[in-house]
C-alpha positions as CSV (number, residue, x, y, z in Angstrom):
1,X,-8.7,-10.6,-0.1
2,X,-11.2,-8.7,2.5
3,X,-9.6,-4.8,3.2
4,X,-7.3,-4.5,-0.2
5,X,-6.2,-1.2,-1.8
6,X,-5.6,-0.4,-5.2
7,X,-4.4,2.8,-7.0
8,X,-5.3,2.9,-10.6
9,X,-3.3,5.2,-13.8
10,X,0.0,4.4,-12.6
11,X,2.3,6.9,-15.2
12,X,6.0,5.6,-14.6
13,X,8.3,4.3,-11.9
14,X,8.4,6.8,-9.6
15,X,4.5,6.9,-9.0
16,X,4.4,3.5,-8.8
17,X,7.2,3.6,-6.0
18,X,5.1,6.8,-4.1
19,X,1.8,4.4,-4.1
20,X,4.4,1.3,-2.9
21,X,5.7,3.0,-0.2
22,X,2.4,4.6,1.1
23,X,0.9,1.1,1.6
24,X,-1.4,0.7,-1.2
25,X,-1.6,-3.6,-2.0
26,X,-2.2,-3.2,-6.0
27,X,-1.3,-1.1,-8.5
28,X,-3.4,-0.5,-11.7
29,X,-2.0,0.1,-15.2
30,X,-4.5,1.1,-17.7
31,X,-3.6,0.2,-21.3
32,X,-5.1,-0.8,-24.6
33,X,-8.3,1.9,-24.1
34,X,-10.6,3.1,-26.6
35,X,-9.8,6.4,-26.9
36,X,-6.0,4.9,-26.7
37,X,-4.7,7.4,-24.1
38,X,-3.0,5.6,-22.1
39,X,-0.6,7.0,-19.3
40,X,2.6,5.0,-20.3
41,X,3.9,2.5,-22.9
42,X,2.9,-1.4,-22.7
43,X,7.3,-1.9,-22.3
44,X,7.5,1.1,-19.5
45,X,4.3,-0.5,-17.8
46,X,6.4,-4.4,-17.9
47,X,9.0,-3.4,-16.8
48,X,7.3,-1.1,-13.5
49,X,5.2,-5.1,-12.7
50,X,8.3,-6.5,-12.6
51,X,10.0,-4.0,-9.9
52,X,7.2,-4.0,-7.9
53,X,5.9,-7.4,-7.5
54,X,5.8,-10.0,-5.9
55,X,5.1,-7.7,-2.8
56,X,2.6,-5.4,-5.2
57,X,0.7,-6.8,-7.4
58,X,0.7,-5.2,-11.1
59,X,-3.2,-5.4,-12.7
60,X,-3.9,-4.9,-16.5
61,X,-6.7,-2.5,-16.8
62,X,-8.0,-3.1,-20.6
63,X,-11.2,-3.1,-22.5
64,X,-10.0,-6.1,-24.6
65,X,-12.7,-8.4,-25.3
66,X,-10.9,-11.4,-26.4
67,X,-9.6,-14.2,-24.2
68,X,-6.5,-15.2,-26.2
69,X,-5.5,-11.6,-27.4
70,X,-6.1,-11.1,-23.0
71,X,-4.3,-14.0,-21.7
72,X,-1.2,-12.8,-24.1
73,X,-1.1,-9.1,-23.2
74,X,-1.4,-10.6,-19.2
75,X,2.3,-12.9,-20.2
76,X,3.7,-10.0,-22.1
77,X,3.4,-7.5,-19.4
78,X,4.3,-10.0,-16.5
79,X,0.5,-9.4,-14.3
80,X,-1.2,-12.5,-12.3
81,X,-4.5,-10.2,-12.3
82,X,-6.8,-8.7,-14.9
83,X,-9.3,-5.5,-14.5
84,X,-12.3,-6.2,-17.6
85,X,-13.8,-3.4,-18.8
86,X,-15.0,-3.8,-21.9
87,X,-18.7,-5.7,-22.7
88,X,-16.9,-9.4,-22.0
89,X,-19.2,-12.1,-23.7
90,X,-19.3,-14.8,-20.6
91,X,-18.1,-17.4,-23.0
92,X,-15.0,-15.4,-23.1
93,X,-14.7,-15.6,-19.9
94,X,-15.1,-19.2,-19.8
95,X,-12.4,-19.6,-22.6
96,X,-10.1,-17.4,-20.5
97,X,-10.0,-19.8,-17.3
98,X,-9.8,-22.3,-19.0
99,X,-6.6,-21.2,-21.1
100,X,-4.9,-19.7,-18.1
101,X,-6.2,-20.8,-14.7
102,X,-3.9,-19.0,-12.8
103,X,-5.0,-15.0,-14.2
104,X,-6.9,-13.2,-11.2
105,X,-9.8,-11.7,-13.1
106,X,-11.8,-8.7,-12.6
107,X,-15.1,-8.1,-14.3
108,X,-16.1,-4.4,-14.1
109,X,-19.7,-3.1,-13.4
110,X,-20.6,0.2,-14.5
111,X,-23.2,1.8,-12.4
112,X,-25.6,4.0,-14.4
113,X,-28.7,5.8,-13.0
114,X,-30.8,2.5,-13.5
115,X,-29.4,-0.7,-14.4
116,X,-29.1,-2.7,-11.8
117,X,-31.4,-5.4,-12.8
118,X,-28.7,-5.7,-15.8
119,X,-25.8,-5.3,-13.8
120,X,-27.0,-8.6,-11.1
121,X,-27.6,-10.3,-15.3
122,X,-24.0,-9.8,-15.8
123,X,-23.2,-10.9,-11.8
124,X,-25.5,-14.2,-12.7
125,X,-24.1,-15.0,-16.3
126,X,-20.2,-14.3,-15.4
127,X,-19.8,-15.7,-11.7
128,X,-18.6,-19.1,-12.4
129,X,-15.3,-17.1,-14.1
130,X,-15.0,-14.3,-12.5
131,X,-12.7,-14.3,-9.2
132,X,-13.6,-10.5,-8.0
133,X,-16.5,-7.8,-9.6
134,X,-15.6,-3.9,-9.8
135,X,-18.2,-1.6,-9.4
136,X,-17.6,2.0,-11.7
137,X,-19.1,5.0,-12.4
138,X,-20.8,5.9,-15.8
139,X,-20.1,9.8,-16.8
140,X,-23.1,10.0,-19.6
141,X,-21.6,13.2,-21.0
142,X,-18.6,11.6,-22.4
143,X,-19.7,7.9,-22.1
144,X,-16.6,6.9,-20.1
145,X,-16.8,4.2,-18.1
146,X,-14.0,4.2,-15.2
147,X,-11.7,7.4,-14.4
148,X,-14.5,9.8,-14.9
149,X,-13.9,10.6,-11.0
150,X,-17.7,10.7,-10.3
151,X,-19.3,8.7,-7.3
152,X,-22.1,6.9,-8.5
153,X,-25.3,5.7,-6.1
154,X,-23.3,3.9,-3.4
155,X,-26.8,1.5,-2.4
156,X,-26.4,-0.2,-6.3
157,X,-23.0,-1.5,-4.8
158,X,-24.2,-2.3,-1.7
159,X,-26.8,-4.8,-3.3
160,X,-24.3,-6.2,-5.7
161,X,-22.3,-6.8,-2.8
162,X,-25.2,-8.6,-1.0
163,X,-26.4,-10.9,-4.0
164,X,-22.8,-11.6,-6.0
165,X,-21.2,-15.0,-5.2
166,X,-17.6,-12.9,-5.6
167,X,-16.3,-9.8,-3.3
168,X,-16.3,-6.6,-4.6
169,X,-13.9,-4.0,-5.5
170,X,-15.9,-0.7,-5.5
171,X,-14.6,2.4,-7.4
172,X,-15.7,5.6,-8.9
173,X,-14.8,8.9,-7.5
174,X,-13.1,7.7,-4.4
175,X,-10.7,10.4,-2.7
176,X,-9.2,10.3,1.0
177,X,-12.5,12.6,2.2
178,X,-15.1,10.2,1.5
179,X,-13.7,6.4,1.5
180,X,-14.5,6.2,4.9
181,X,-18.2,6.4,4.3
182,X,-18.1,4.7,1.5
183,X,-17.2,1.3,2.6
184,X,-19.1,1.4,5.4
185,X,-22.0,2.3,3.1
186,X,-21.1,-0.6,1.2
187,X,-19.1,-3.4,2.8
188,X,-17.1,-3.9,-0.1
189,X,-13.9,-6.0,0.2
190,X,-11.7,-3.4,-1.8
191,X,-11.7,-0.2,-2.6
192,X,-9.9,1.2,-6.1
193,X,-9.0,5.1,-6.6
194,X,-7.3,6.6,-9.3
195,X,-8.4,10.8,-10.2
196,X,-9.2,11.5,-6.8
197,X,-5.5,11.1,-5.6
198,X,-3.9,13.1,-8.0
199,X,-3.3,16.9,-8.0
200,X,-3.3,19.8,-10.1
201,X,-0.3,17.8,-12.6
202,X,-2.0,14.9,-12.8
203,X,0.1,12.9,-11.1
204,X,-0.3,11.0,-7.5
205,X,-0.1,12.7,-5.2
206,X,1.5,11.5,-2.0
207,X,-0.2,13.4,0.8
208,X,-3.5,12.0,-0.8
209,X,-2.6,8.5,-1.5
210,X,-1.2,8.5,2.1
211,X,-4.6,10.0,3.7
212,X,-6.4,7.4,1.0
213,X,-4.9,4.2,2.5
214,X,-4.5,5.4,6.0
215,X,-8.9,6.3,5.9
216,X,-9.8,3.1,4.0
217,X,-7.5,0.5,6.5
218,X,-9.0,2.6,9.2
219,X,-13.1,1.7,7.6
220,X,-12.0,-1.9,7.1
221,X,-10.5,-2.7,10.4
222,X,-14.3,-1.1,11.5
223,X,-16.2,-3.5,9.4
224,X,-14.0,-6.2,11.0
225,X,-14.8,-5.3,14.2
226,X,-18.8,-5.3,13.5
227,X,-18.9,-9.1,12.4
């Protein structure tokens, strides 16, 4: 799992065929948010998983809470892997391995300007169900927690990645410019970007997913060379 690439806010088919063929590994399909603005329908988003994968892997973004109502939604849209961002009691997450073994799940952690003794709580609580953490940034104006497009203090991921018994996806205002430096400040074993790759329309765009995947293969073939 060491040097994966994901592209988050996929909007339709063709953007998920631009991030295919510019090398990205997984592609991320928020739905079922909050503020319920999602960037495509639940059928639009099944039907895209089952183009692209086996060879991509389709992951449900979500802030569900619930193991059941997530373990459906997972079978209904066709996705082996699951992005948790919502506050995810660990018994939950207990109930959700044991219904569906098989489900690839991602807990997020949101990085705010002080809270990393709770985020290694969540790490020590969670582990045991959780196959890979994702590290976020926290935009305290609006209170969103993922696709705010702000970089968040790099060294609270680089001790998550040091004391968490899973690898780490790290995200948060990741762009072609500065993905370099960021996993070698952090060693993480993925890296997730999503606003930082689109341009002025909102969509992906394809010099900047291209720049995005070429920099952050480039970073982890460096860290592979350090060890």
């Amino acid at each position: 799992m060491q040097g994966l690439i994901q592209v988050a806010g996929v909007i339709d088919q063709e953007e998920a065929d631009l991030i295919c063929a510019e090398g990205a590994d997984w592609l991320g399909f928020a739905l079922r948010l909050p503020a319920k603005n999602e960037d495509l329908s639940e059928a639009d988003a099944a039907a895209i998983v089952a183009a692209i994968q086996p060879r991509h892997r389709g992951v449900l973004i979500t802030y569900l809470t619930e193991a059941e109502e997530i373990r459906q939604f997972c079978a209904e849209l066709g996705v082996t892997a699951v992005q948790l961002h919502g506050d995810v009691d660990p018994a939950q997450l207990e109930k959700l391995r044991r219904i569906d073994p098989d489900l690839y799940v991602l807990k997020s952690l949101v990085v705010k300007s002080d809270n990393l003794d709770e985020l290694v709580k969540i790490v020590d609580e969670s582990a045991e169900w959780v196959d890979m953490y994702i590290t976020d940034s926290f935009n305290p104006a609006t209170g969103a927690k993922g696709a705010t497009g702000l970089v968040h203090d790099w060294s609270v991921s680089a001790e998550l990645v040091r004391v968490a018994p899973r690898p780490l996806m790290l995200a948060g205002g990741l762009n072609p410019d500065n993905v370099a430096a960021a996993i070698a400040a952090v060693r993480p074993a993925a890296v997730d970007a999503h606003t930082g790759l689109e341009g002025p329309d909102r969509r992906k765009d394809r010099a900047k997913v291209r720049q995005f995947v070429t920099a952050a293969r480039q970073a982890f073939a460096d860290l592979a060379g350090q060890d």
